[in-house]
C-alpha positions, 0 to 999 in steps of 0.5 A: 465902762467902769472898773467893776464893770470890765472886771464882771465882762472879764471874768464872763469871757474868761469864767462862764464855761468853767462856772456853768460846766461845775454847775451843771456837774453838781445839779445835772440840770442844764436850765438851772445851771444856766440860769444859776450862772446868769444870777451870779453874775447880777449878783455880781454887779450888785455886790462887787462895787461895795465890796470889791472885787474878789481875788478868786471872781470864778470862785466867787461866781461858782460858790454864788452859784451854787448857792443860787441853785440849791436855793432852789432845790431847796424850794422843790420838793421834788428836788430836796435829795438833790440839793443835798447831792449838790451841796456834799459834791461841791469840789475843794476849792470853789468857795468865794474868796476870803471866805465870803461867797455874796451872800454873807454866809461864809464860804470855804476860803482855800485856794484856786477851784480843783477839777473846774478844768476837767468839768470843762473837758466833760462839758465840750466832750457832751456838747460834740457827742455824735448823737447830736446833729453838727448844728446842735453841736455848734450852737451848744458849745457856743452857748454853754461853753462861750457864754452866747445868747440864742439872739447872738447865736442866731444872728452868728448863723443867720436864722430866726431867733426862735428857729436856733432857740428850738435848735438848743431846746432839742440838743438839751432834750437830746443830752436828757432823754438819750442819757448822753453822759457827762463825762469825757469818753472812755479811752477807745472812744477817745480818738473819734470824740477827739476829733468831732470836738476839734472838728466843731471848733474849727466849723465856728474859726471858719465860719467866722473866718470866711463866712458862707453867707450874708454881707460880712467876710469876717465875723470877728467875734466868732473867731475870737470865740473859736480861738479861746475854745481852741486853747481851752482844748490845747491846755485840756488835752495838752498830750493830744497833738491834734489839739495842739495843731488845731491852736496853732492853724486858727492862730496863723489864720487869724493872724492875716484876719486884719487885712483880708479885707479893706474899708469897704469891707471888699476882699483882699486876696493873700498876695496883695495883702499888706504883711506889715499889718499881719499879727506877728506876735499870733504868727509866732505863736502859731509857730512855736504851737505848731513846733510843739505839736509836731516835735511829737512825731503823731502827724494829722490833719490840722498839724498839716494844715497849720504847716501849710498857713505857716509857710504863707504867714513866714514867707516875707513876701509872695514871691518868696511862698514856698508852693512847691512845698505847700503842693507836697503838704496837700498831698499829705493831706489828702492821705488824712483827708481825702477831699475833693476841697484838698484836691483843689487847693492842691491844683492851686499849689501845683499851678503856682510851683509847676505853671497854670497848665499843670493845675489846670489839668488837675481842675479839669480832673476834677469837674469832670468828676462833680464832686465840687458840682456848686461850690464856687471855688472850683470856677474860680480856680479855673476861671484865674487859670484860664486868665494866666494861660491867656484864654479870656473866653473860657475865664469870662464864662468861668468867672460868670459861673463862680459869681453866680454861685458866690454866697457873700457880697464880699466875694461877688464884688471880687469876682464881678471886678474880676470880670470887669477888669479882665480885658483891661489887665495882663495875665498875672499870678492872683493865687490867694483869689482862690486858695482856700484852705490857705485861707486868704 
């Protein structure tokens, strides 16, 4: 890849978001918006190698795209009053660079855009309104704020291109017909919005992260997707300390991704992972994130949770895990989130801090109430419980269990081996096997 040719993927990773949610502002019209952006960016790779590449590119790529879009209003009668709306409301500041917006016509050559970030802000708030199902929202935000095509997007999923091609029609038709605003809420609907926007995003971490289905563990590029939505979100709502919470767990997680699993691409649970390999410089961030977000005394969900992934990154070696404290945090937890999969992941905790009886104990509570009924986890808990405490049995037919129910290659070949290798090894720890929101 050329110069000029980095410099177009770079400012596609780092301007899409900001370029189409100014376009779909001004015209109102997704599809145009869209397909606008898209052309400004041929004409990007068409004008920069001769003319260089500008010192604003989101500026330039705006102004080119505006053009493009009134362009074509222009040509519509229908739409002439709307081109006219659309050039008067162009923001200060989003002119191409020195004057000179790719087309030769001139353009406004002050300074950096104005009001881009909070077209951004309005951008995921519509994506992630409640009117849309969870799907839709996923896959909207994926494609308008992160610049992925619906093959890519489907293929992230696994489904059909046409099945997600008609899930992002219907969202749009959604946005159109229900007059979903384009706006960031008003502020007593803030807090619920709030918490649906950050909710989607750590869908798409986790989805990348450990994947429900298919071949792959790790999808890397939807965490690194997941992950720049999430600072995008931090620098947008830089008082909201939920925000700052979401940043700093996707950051400490994201930071063991590396060695989660091998060459094979077979799982690696937390406690045999080789820390010398974790990113040290995202466990520090992660860090000081999560320390900004707390020093400001609004305690919530993901601030808890990143203080659980920061006791596992910090600790420099297994042994050293605080699970004393990380059992007190999942308690705090179930106060924000009371969920069964917190339960669970607290009876892995109490196990490793008080023994494998006590969190045994807890398991056991919670299959006997069914509300884990198929999720694999909750017979792998028991299964590697049953292993420390010595009863093979009971742990063969509970590793049976979590194989069948098992979703990824990846995690059936970790349990098939456990259940293989069983009667060959002596009862020991292997936390990180089942722990979940500690994500190994």
């Amino acid at each position: 890849m050329d110069g000029v040719e980095a410099a177009v993927a770079r400012a596609f990773r780092e301007e899409w978001g900001r370029v189409l949610a100014t376009l779909i502002r001004t015209t109102g019209d997704w599809d145009l918006a869209e397909e606008s952006v898209q052309d400004a960016f041929a004409r990007a790779l068409e004008r920069w190698p001769a003319d260089g590449v500008p010192r604003n590119p989101g500026a330039w790529l705006t102004t080119t795209a505006r053009n493009r879009a009134v362009d074509r209003l222009r040509r519509d009668a229908v739409g002439a009053a709307k081109a006219e709306e659309a050039a008067m409301t162009a923001p200060v500041g989003d002119a191409a660079e020195d004057g000179d917006d790719g087309d030769g016509d001139g353009g406004d050559p002050r300074g950096d855009p104005s009001g881009i970030g909070d077209d951004r802000l309005r951008l995921i708030f519509t994506c992630c309104h409640p009117a849309l199902a969870l799907d839709a929202r996923v896959a909207l935000t994926l494609r308008t704020l992160c610049g992925l095509t619906t093959p890519e997007i489907a293929r992230a999923f696994l489904v059909p291109e046409a099945t997600m091609a008609q899930r992002l029609v219907r969202a749009k038709r959604k946005i159109r017909h229900a007059a979903i605003p384009y706006r960031v809420p008003p502020a007593h609907l803030l807090p619920e919005r709030t918490a649906s926007v950050l909710a989607v995003v750590y869908l798409l971490f986790n989805e990348g992260y450990a994947a429900t289905a298919g071949a792959d563990l790790v999808r890397t590029g939807l965490c690194a997707e997941a992950i720049r939505l999430a600072r995008t979100l931090a620098q947008l709502m830089p008082d909201e300390p939920e925000a700052l919470g979401l940043l700093a767990l996707v950051l400490l997680h994201d930071a063991r991704r590396a060695t989660r699993v091998d060459g094979a691409g077979d799982l690696i649970p937390l406690a045999d992972q080789d820390r010398s390999r974790w990113d040290r410089a995202g466990i520090d961030e992660g860090v000081a994130v999560l320390d900004a977000a707390l020093r400001r005394g609004e305690p919530g969900p993901y601030q808890v949770q990143a203080a659980v992934a920061a006791c596992h990154a910090t600790a420099p070696d297994a042994a050293a895990t605080d699970w004393a404290e990380i059992a007190q945090l999942y308690r705090q937890l179930a106060r924000f989130v009371p969920s069964a999969v917190v339960e669970l992941n607290r009876a892995v905790a109490v196990a490793m801090a008080d023994g494998p009886g006590a969190g045994l104990a807890l398991v056991e509570r919670l299959e006997a109430s069914g509300a884990l009924a198929g999720y694999h986890l909750l017979p792998a808990t028991r299964a590697d419980l049953l292993r420390r405490l010595d009863r093979r049995p009971e742990a063969a037919d509970a590793y049976r269990q979590a194989l069948a129910l098992a979703a990824t290659d990846a995690e059936r070949r970790y349990l098939g081996r456990r259940l293989e290798e069983m009667a060959l090894e002596p009862s020991a720890p292997s936390p990180s096997s089942v722990h979940n929101s500690g994500r190994s």
